[in-house]
C-alpha positions as CSV (number, residue, x, y, z in Angstrom):
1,X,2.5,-16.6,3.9
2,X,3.7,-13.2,5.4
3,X,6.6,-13.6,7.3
4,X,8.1,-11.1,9.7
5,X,10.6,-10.1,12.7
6,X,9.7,-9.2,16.0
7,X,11.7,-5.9,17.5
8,X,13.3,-6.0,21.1
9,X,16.1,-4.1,20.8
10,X,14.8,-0.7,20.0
11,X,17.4,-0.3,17.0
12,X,16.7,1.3,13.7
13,X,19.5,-0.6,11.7
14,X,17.4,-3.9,12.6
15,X,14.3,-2.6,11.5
16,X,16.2,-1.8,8.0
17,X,17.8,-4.8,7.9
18,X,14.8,-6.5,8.2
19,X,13.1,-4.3,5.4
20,X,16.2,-4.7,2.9
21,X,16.2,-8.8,3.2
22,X,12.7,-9.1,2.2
23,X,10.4,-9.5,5.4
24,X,6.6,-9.0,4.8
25,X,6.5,-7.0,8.5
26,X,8.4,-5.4,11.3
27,X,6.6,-6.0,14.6
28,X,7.9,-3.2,17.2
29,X,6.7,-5.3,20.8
30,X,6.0,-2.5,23.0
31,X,4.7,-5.6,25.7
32,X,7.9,-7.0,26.2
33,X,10.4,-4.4,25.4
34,X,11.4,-1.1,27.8
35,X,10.7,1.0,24.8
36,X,9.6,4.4,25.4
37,X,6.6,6.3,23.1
38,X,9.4,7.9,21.8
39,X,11.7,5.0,20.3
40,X,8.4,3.5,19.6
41,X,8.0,6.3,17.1
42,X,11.2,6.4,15.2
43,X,10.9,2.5,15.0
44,X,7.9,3.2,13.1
45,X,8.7,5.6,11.1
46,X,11.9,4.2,9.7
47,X,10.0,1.3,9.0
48,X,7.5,2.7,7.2
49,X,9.9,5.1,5.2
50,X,12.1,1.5,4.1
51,X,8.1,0.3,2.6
52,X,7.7,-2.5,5.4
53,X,4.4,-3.2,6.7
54,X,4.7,-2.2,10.5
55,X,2.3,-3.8,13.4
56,X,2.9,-2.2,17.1
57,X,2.2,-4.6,20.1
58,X,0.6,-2.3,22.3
59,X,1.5,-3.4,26.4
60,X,-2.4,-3.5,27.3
61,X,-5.8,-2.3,26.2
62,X,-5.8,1.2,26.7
63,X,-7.5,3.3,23.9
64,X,-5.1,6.3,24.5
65,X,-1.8,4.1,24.0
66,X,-3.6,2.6,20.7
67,X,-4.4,6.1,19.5
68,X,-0.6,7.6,20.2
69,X,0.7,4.5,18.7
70,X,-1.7,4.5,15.3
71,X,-1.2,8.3,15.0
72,X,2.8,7.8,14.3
73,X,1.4,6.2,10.9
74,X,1.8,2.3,12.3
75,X,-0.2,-0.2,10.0
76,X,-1.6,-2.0,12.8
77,X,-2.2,-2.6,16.4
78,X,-2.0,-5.6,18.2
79,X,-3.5,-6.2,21.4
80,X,-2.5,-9.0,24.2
81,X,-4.3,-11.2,26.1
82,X,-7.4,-11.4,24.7
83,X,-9.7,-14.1,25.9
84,X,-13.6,-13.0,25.3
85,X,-15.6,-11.0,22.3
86,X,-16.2,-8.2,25.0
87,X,-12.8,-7.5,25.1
88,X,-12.4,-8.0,21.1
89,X,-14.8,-5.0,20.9
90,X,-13.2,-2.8,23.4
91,X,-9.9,-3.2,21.1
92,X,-12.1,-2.9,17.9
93,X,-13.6,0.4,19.2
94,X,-9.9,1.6,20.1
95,X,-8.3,0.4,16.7
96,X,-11.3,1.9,14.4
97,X,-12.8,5.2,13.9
98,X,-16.8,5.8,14.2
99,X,-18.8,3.7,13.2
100,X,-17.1,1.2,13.1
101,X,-15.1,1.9,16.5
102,X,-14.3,5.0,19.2
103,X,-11.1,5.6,18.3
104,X,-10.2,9.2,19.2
105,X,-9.6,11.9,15.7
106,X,-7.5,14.5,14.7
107,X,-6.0,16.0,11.7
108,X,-2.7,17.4,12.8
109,X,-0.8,13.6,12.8
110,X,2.2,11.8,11.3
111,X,-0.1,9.5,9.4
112,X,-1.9,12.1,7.9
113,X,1.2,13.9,7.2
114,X,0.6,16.8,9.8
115,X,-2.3,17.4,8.1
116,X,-1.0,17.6,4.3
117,X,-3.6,14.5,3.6
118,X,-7.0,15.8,3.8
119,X,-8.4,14.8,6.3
120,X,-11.4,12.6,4.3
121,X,-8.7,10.7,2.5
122,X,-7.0,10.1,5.6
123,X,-10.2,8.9,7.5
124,X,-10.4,6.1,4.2
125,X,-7.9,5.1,4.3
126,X,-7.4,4.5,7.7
127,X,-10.8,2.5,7.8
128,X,-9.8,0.2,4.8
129,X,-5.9,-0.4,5.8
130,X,-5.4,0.0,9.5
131,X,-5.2,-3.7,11.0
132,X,-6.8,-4.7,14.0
133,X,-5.5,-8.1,15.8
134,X,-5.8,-9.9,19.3
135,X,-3.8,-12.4,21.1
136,X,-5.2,-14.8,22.1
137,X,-3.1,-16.8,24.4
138,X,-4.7,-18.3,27.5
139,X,-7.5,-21.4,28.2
140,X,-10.0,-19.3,28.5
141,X,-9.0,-17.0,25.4
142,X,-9.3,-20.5,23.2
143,X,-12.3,-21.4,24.2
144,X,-14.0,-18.3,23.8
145,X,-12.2,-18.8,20.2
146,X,-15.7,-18.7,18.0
147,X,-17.3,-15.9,19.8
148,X,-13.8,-13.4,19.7
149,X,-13.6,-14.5,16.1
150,X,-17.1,-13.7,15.3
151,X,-16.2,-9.9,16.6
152,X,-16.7,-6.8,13.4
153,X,-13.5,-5.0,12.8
154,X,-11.5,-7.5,14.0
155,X,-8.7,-8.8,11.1
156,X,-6.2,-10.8,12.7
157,X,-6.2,-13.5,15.1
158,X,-2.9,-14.1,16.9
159,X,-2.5,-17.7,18.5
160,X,0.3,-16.8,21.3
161,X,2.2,-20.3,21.8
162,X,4.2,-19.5,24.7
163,X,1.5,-18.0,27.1
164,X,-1.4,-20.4,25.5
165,X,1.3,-23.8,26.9
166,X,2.2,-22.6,29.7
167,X,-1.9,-21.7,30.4
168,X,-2.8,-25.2,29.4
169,X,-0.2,-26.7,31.6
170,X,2.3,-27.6,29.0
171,X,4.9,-24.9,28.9
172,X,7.6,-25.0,25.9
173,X,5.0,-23.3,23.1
174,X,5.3,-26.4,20.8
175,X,2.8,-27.0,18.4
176,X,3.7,-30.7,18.0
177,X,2.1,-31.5,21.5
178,X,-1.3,-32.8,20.8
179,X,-3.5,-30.4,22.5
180,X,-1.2,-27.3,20.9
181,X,-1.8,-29.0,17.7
182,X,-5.4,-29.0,18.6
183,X,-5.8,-25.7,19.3
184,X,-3.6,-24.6,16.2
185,X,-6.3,-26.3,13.9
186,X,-9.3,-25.4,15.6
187,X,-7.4,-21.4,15.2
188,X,-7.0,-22.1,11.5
189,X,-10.8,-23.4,10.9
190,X,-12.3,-20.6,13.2
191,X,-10.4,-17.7,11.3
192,X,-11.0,-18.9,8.1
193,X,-14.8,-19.6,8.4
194,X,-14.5,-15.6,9.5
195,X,-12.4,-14.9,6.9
196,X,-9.1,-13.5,9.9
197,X,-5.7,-14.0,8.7
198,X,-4.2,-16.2,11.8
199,X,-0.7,-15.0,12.9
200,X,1.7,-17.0,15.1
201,X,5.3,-17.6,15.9
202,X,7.6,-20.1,15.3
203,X,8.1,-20.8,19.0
204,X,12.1,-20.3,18.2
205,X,11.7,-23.5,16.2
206,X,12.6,-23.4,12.6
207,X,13.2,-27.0,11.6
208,X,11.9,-27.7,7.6
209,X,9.5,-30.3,9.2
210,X,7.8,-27.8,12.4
211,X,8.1,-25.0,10.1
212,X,5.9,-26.9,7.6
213,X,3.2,-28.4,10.3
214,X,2.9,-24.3,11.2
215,X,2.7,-22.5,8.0
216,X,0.0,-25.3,6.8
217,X,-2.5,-23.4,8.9
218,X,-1.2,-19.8,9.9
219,X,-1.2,-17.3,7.5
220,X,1.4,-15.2,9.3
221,X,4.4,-15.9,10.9
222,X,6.8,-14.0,13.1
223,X,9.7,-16.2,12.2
224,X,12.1,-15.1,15.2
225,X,13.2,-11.4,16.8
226,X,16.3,-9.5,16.3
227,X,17.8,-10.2,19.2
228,X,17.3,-13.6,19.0
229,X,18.8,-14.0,16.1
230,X,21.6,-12.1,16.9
231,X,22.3,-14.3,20.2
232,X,22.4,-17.2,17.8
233,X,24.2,-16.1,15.3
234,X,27.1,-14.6,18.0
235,X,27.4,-18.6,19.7
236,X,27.3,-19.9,16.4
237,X,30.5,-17.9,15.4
238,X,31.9,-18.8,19.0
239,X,31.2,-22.3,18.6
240,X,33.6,-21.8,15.2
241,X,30.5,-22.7,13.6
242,X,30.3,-19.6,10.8
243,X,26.8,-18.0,10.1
């Protein structure tokens, strides 16, 4: 089970933090943050210099964001709002280079080292390593669940809780609700008949017991983000509580 934070506040020290305690990934949310490219950048690449595995939410499908945002050396992109195997290829295409995608080349780039990797070696190992995932997060993104998962290229399936509720009509992102649990099972079966690590979230809830019911069928888990856990750990020393 990989288990990793999700990055709001656009600070390196987190990202280290983060790296030093032991989590498998740093996720730098581009979607929901007001990063620029810029802090987007030296989020990555202190991550990647403390040995983290680093995934960059992108805010939409747009090739050209993908290709800034993978040539800073990121592990992986991740793509929102994906709800049909059309749109799993477009991000495949944008994620991977020819043949198996579009994605746009050049030598001179951080993840080749400005060019100090050969360019061949580069190309290899950008085609074995890079990882590709979607989020799928609304009704019609779930039911079109078989055919997105059936997609080449694709590696990672991410089941987004809170948009996926409040979609379905059940806002509050818990996977104890029956037709969450549904949907977190059918996730499961589908990615592992295709052989996709799925990826979700805690929805803010770690108790032993939901924790438990979640990492029984996900295979990665973004366990909370920095600033959330810095908001709860501040009330809990207010409330005289300790950490």
């Amino acid at each position: 089970m990989a288990k990793g934070i999700e990055h709001f506040a656009g600070n390196r020290a987190m990202v280290e933090i983060a790296a030093n305690l032991g989590f498998d990934f740093n996720m730098i949310d581009m979607h929901l943050s007001a990063f620029s490219i810029e802090t987007v950048e030296d989020l990555v690449t202190t991550s990647l210099h403390c040995g983290i595995t680093t995934l960059v939410r992108v805010p939409e499908l747009h090739p050209n964001t993908i290709n800034r945002v993978l040539n800073m050396g990121t592990n992986g992109i991740i793509v929102p709002d994906c709800d049909s195997a059309e749109m799993a290829k477009a991000v495949v295409d944008a994620v991977k280079y020819q043949p198996e995608g579009k994605r746009m080349a050049c030598p001179m780039i951080r993840a080749s080292k400005f060019g100090m990797v050969p360019w061949k070696e580069y190309y290899e190992e950008a085609k074995k390593n890079i990882i590709c995932c979607v989020i799928v997060e609304s009704e019609k993104g779930v039911n079109n669940l078989e055919e997105i998962a059936a997609t080449p290229g694709l590696d990672v399936i991410w089941l987004g809780a809170w948009d996926l509720s409040l979609s379905l009509g059940i806002p509050g992102a818990n996977y104890t609700h029956p037709t969450m649990r549904y949907w977190l099972e059918k996730a499961s079966e589908v990615c592992r008949k295709n052989n996709l690590v799925l990826y979700t979230t805690t929805a803010v809830n770690t108790d032993p017991e939901y924790m438990k019911l979640v990492c029984s069928h996900a295979n990665m888990i973004c366990m909370s983000s920095d600033m959330g856990i810095f908001s709860k750990g501040c009330q809990r020393i207010l409330e005289g509580k300790g950490f």
